[in-house]
C-alpha positions as CSV (number, residue, x, y, z in Angstrom):
1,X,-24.4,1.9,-1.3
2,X,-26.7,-1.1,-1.5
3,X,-26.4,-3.9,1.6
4,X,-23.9,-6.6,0.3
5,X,-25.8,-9.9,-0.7
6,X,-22.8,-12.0,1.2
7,X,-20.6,-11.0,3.4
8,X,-16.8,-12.5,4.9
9,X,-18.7,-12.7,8.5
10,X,-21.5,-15.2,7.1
11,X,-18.1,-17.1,4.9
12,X,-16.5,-17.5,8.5
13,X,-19.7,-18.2,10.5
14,X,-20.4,-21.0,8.0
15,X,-17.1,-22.2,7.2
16,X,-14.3,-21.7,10.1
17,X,-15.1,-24.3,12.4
18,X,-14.1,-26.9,9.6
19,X,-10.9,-24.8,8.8
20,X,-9.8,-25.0,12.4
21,X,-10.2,-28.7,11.7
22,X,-7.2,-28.7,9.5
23,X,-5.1,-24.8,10.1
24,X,-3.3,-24.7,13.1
25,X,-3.9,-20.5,14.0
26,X,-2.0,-18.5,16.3
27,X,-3.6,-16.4,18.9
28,X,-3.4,-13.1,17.0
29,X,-5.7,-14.8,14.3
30,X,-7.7,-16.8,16.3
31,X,-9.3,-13.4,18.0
32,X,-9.6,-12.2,14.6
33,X,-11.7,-14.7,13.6
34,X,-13.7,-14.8,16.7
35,X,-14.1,-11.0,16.4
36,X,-15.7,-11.1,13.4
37,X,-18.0,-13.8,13.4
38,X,-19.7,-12.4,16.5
39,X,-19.5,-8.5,15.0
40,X,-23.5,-7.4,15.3
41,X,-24.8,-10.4,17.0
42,X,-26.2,-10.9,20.3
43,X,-22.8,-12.2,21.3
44,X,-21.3,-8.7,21.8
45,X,-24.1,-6.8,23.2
46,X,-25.9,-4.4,21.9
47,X,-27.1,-0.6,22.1
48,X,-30.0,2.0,22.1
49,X,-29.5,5.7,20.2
50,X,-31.8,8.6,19.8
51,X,-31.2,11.2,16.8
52,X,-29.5,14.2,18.5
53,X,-32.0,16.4,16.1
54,X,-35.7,14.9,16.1
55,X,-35.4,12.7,18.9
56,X,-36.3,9.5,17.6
57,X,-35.0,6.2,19.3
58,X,-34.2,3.0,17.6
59,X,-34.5,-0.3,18.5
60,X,-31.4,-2.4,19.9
61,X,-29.1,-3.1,17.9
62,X,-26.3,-5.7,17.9
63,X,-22.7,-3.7,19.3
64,X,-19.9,-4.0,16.5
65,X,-16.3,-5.6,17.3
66,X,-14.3,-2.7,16.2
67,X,-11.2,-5.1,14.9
68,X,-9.8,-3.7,12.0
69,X,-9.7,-6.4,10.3
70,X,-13.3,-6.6,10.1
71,X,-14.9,-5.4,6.7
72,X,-17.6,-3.9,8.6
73,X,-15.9,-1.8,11.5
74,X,-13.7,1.0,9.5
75,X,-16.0,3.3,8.7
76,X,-16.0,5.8,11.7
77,X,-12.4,5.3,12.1
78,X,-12.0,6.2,8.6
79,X,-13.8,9.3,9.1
80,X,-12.0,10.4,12.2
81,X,-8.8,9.8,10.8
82,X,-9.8,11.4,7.7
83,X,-11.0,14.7,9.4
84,X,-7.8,14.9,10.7
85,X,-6.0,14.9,8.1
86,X,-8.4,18.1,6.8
87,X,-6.9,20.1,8.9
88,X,-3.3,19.7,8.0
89,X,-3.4,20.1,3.8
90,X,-1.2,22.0,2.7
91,X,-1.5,24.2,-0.2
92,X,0.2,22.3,-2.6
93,X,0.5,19.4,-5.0
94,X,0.8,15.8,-3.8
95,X,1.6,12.8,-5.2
96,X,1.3,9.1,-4.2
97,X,4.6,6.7,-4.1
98,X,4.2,3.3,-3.7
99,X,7.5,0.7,-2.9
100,X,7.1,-2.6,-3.4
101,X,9.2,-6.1,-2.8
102,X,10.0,-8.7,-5.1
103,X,8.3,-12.4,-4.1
104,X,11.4,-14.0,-2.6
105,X,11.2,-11.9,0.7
106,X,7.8,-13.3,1.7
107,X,9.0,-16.7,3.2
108,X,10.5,-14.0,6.1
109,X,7.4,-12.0,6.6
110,X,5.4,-14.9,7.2
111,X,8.2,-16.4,9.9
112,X,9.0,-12.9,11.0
113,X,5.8,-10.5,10.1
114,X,6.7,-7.5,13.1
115,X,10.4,-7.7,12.2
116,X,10.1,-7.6,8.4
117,X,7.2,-4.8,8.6
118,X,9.0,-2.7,10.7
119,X,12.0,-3.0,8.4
120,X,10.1,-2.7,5.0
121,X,8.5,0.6,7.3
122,X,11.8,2.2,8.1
123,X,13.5,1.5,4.7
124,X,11.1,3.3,3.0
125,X,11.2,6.3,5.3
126,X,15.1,6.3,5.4
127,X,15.0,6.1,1.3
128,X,12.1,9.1,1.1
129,X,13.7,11.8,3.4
130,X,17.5,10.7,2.0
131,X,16.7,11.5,-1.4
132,X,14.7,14.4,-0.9
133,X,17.3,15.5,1.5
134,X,20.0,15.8,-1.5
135,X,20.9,19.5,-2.8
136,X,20.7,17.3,-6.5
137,X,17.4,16.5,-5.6
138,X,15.0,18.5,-3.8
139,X,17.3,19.0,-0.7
140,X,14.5,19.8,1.5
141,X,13.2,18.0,4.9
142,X,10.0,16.3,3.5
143,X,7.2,15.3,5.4
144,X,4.5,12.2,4.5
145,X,2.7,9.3,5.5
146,X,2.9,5.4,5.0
147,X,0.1,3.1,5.0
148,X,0.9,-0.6,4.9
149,X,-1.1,-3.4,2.2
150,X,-0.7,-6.7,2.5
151,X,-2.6,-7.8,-0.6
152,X,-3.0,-8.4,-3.9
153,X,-6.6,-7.8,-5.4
154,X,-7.0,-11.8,-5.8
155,X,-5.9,-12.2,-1.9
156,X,-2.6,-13.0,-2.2
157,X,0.3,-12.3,0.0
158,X,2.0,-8.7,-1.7
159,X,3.4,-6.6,1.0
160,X,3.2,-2.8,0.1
161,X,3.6,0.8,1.3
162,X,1.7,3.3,0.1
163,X,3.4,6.7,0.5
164,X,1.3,10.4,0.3
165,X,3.8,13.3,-0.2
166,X,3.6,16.4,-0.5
167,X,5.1,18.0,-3.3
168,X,7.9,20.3,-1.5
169,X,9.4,20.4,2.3
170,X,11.3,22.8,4.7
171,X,14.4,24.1,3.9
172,X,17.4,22.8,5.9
173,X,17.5,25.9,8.2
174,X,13.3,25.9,8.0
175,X,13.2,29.2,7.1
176,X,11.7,28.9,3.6
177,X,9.3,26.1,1.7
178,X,11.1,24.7,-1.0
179,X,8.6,23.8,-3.6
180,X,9.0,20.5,-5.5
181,X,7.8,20.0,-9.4
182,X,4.2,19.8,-9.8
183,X,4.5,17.3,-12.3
184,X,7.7,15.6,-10.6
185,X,8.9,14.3,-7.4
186,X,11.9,12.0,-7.4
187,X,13.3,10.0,-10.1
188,X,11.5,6.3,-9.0
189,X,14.8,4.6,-10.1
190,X,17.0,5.9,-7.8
191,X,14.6,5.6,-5.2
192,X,13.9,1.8,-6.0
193,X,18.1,1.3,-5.9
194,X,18.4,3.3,-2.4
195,X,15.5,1.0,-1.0
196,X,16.7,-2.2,-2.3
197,X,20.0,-1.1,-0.3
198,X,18.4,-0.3,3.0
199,X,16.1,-3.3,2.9
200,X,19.0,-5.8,2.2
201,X,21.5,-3.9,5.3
202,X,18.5,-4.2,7.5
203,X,17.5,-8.0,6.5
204,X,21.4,-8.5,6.8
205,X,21.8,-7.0,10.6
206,X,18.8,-9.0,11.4
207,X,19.9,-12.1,10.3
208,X,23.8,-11.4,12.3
209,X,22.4,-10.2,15.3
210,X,20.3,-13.3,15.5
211,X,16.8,-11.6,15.6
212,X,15.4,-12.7,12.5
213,X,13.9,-17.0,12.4
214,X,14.6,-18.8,9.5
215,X,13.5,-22.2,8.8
216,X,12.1,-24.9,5.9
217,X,12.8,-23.3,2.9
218,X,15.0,-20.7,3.6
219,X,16.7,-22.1,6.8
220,X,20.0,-22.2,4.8
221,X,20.0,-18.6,5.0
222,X,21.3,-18.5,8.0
223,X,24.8,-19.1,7.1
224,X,26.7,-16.3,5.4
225,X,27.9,-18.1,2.4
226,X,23.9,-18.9,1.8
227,X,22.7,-15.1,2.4
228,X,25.5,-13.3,0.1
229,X,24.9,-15.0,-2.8
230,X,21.2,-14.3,-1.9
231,X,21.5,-10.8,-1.7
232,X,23.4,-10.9,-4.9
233,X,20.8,-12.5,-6.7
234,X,18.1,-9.7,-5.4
235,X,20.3,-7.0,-6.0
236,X,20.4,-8.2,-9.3
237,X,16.9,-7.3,-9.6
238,X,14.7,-4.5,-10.7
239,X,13.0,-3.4,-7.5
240,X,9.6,-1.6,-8.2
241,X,8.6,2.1,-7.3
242,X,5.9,3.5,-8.5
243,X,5.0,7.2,-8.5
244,X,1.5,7.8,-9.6
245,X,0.0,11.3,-11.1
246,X,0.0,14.0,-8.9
247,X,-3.8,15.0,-7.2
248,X,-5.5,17.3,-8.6
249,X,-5.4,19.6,-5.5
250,X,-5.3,19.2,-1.9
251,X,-8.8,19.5,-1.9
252,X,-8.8,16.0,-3.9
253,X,-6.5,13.9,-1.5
254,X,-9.2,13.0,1.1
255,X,-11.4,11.4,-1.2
256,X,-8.5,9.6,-2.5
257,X,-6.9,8.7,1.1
258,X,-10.6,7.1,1.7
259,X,-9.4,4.0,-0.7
260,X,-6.7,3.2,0.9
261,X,-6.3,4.5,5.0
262,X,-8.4,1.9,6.6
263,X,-9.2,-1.3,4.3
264,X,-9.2,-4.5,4.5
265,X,-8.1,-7.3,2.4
266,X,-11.4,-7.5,1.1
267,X,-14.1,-5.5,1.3
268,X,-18.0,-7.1,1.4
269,X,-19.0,-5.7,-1.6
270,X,-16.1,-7.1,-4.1
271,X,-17.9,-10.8,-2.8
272,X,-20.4,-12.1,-5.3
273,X,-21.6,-15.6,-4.1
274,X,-21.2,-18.0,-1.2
275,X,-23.1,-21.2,-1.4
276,X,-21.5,-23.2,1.3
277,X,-18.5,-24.5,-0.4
278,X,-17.2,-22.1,-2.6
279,X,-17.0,-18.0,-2.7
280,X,-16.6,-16.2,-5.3
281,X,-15.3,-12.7,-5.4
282,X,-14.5,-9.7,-8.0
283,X,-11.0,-8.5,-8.7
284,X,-9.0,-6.6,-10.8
285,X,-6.2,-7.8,-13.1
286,X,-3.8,-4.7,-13.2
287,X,-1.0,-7.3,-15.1
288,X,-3.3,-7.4,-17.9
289,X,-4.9,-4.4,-18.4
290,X,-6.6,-3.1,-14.9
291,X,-9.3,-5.8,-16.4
292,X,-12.2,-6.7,-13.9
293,X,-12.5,-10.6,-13.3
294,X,-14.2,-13.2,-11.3
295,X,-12.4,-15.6,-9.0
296,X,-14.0,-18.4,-7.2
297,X,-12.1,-20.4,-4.3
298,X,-13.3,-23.0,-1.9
299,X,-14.1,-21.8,0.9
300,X,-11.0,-22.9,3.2
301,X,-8.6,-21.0,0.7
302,X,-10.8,-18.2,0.8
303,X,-10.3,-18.2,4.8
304,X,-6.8,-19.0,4.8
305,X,-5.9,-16.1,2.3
306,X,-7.9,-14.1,4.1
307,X,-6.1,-14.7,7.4
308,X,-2.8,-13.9,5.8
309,X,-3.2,-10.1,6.1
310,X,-3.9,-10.4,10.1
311,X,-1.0,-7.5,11.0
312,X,0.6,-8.8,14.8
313,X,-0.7,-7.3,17.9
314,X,-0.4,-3.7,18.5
315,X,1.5,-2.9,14.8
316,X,0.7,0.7,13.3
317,X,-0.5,0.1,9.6
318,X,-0.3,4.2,9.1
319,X,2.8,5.6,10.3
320,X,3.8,9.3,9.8
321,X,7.7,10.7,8.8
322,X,9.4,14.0,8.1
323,X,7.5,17.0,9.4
324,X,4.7,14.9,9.8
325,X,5.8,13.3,12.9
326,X,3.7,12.6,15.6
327,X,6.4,14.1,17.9
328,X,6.2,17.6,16.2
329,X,3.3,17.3,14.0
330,X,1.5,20.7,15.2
331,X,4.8,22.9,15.3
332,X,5.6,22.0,11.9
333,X,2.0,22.3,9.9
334,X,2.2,25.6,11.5
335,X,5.9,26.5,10.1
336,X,4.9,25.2,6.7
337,X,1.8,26.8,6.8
338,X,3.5,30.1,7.6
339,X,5.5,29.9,4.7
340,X,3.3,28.7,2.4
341,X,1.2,32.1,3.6
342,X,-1.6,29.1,4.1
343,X,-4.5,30.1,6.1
344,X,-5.3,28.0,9.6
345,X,-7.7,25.1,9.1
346,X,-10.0,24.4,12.3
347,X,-9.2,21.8,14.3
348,X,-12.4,19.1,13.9
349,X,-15.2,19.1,16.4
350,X,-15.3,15.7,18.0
351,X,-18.6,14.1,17.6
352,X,-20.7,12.3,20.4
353,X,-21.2,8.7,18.1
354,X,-22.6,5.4,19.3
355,X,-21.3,2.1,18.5
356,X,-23.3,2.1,15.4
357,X,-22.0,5.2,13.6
358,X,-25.4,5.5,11.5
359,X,-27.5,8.5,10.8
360,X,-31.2,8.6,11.8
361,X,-33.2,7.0,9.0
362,X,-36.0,10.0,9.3
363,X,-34.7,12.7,9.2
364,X,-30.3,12.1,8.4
365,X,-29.6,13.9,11.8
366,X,-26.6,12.1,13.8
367,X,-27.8,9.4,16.3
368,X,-26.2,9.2,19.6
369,X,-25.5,6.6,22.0
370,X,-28.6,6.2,24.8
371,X,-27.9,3.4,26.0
372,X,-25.9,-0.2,26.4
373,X,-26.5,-3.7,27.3
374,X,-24.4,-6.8,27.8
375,X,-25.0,-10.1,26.2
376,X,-26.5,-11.4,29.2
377,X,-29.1,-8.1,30.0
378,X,-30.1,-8.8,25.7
379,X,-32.3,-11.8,26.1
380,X,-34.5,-9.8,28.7
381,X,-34.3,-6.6,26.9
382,X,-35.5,-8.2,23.7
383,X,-38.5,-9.8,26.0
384,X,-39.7,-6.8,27.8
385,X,-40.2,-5.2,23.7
386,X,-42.7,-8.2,23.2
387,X,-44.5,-7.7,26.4
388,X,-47.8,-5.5,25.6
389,X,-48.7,-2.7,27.3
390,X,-52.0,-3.2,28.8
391,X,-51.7,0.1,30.5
């Protein structure tokens, strides 16, 4: 893939000390922002490798800042997570579920974003393993993964899960697989109508125990009166799950999980332009057809909806459920592949990568770290290469 003529860092090197000038920013986005207008400059060091197969060194290069919120610094975590993952697919069918909210909730994410994340999180891993768990359904312990959006294509505030399943689970007693529909998981209306229950209990407790903040304009909340006859209003509603096309094949659900594991709001290559004042990006318009269209914004919106998908210190954007616990992850792959009569995948070999994460431009072989140096020892460093050898 071609080098990206604009990218966000250059947007918020140019443009975020005026922003600051007028947005107030908590800690958690100020870092943010400083991370990634100082990822691969002189600011955060930089680093020497040497291909581990012809034994070619390169010159110094700038260190990365690793947030991941930078466009720039998922693509070895990506691949780590993504190797993984190899080595627990299963022999079967999956399929890709995705719950939504409706609008009115995201006044609380923004006063509340750990609470309200943690309870969109668990609402949709008590709704998946219920329903699967019924003998009318599936009635088998499921196991799957959740990976939290923020985002709308056009950068707008749209919290989402998306969930990758797959198609079967453990029996009660786990002594057999019992194998879902290949074509069919579990009816999306009754598991949009079991989510829209657990999300409004859980928004409920919150606000009686006194944990949630509510203020400006839905303050009012607070009081009981206020609350019920806003939770009638959204029960009212149609709440959205979608269940999209089973994969292919296992063997097609990591180049799938690539889209979606470790992105960003925005990645560099959706940007078209920047001139100084304005940006302007591609998106795609799935309301009206899955149409592609350009957006332009000044540069201060662009910023602040950018900033609006900073996830609070320390949250977990991929969380796993069912069998595919963290807690008893290895046990269970190996019960399941057991009685899917699956054979062992190899464990991945861990790879010796500098900060870089690039293959050697000679010969493709991977490049490994040789050495480091602060931002003070760069100046120095970048002297001694102009010095000639009169040797």
């Amino acid at each position: 893939m071609s080098r990206p003529t604009v990218e966000v860092a250059d947007i918020l090197r140019a443009r975020s000390g005026r922003f600051l000038e007028t947005h107030r920013l908590g800690i958690q986005k100020l870092k943010v922002l400083r991370a990634i207008v100082n990822c691969r400059t002189a600011a955060l060091g930089g680093h020497k490798d040497r291909c581990a197969d012809c034994g070619r060194e390169s010159g110094i290069s700038f260190n990365s800042c690793r947030n991941r919120h930078c466009p720039k610094c998922q693509t070895q975590n990506r691949r780590r997570w993504l190797q993984a993952r190899e080595a627990e697919l299963l022999p079967t069918p999956y399929f890709h579920v995705v719950f939504t909210l409706p609008h009115q909730f995201h006044p609380f994410f923004f006063q509340n974003p750990a609470l309200l994340y943690n309870l969109l999180f668990r609402s949709v891993a008590d709704t998946m393993t219920e329903v699967a768990a019924n003998p009318k359904r599936l009635g088998a312990r499921i196991g799957f993964f959740g990976i939290l959006h923020t985002w709308s294509q056009n950068l707008g505030f749209h919290p989402h899960i998306h969930c990758v399943v797959p198609a079967g689970g453990l029996a009660p007693d786990q002594s057999a697989w019992i194998p879902g529909s290949p074509r069919f998981f579990l009816p999306k209306e009754v598991l949009a109508r079991v989510f829209r229950g657990k999300f409004l209990d859980g928004l409920e407790r919150s606000i009686t125990n006194g944990s949630l903040s509510l203020s400006g304009s839905i303050g009012h909340l607070g009081e009981p009166e206020h609350f019920h006859r806003f939770r009638r209003q959204m029960h009212r509603r149609k709440w959205v799950v979608y269940i999209k096309r089973p994969f292919g094949g296992p063997e097609h659900v990591l180049r799938y999980l690539g889209r979606y594991t470790h992105r960003v709001a925005i990645s560099n290559h959706r940007l078209v332009s920047f001139d100084g004042n304005q940006v302007q990006f591609r998106w795609r318009d799935y309301r009206h057809g899955d149409i592609s269209r350009t957006m332009t914004l000044a540069a201060n919106e662009f910023i602040r909806r950018f900033l609006l998908h900073v996830l609070p210190k320390g949250f977990v954007r991929i969380r796993h459920f069912g069998f595919m616990a963290n807690h008893n992850r290895s046990v269970s792959f190996a019960l399941c592949r057991r009685l899917l009569d699956a054979v062992p995948v190899a464990e991945p070999e861990e790879t010796n990568s500098s900060d870089s994460a690039w293959s050697c431009p000679h010969c493709q072989g991977p490049m490994i770290l040789l050495q480091r140096f602060s931002a003070r020892e760069l100046p120095w460093r970048f002297a001694l290469q102009c010095v000639p050898d009169t040797s």
